[in-house]
N, C-alpha and C positions, 0 to 999 in steps of 0.2 A: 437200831431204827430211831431216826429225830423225832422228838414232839409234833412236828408237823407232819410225819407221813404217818404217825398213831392216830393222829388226829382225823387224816384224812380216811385211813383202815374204819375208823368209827363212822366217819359220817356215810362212808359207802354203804357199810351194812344196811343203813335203816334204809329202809324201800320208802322214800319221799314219793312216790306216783301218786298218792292219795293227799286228800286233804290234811287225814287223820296223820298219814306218814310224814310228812310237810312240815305240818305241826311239830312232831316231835322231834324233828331232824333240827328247829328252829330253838324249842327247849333245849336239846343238848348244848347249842352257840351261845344259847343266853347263861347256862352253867357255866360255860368255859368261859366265859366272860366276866361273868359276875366273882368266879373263882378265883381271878386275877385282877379284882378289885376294881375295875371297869365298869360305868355308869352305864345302866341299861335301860331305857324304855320300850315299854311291846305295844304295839299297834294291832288292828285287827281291820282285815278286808272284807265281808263277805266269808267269815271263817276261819278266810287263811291268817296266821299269826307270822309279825315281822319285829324286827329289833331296829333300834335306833344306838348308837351308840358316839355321844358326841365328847368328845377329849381336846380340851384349849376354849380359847377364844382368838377374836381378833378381826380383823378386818377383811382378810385371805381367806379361803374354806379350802382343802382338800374333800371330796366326796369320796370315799370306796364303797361300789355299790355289788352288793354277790346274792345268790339266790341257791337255793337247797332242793327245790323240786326237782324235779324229775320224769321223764315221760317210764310208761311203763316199759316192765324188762322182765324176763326172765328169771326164776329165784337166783338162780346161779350166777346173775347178775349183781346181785350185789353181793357175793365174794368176793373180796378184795383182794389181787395177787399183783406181786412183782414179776415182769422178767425182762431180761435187760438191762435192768437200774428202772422202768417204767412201773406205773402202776397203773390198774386194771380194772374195772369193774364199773356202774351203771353211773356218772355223774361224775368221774374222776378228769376229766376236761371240761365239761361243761356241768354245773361250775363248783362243782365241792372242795373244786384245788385250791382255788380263786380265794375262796372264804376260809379254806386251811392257812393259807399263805396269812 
């Protein structure tokens, strides 16, 4: 299994539906981040907590924008399975992939 579908297995689990889950789904990114030595600012909305993550300078901006919530789902929904070569579970398209990647 690559780093990026571990990564993605993890962030399925955590049930993002909630604030509180959100949150913590946003904590795990800012680890993986900050792990790999990547400057991180968090921001806060109304509760919800978000990362900032800017690498370079210059005149040009690339943006990549991803998000970790989640609508609610069934526990069983955030199991994370393969099959096919596909993976499975609550936010694995929209957009936990996004922000794996």
């Amino acid at each position: 299994m690559s780093d990026t579908e571990k990564l993605l297995k993890d962030l399925i689990k955590i049930d993002s539906s909630t604030m509180e889950g959100a949150n913590q789904a946003v904590a795990f990114c800012e680890n993986r981040l900050t792990e790999r030595g990547l400057p991180v600012k968090k921001l806060e909305n109304n509760g919800f907590h978000m990362l900032v993550s800017e690498i370079g300078s210059g005149e040009k901006t690339v943006v990549l924008n991803g998000h970790v919530d989640v609508v609610k789902g069934n526990k069983e929904q955030f199991s994370p399975y393969i099959k096919e070569r596909k993976m499975y579970g609550r936010g694995s398209a929209d957009m936990k992939a996004g922000v794996a990647l």
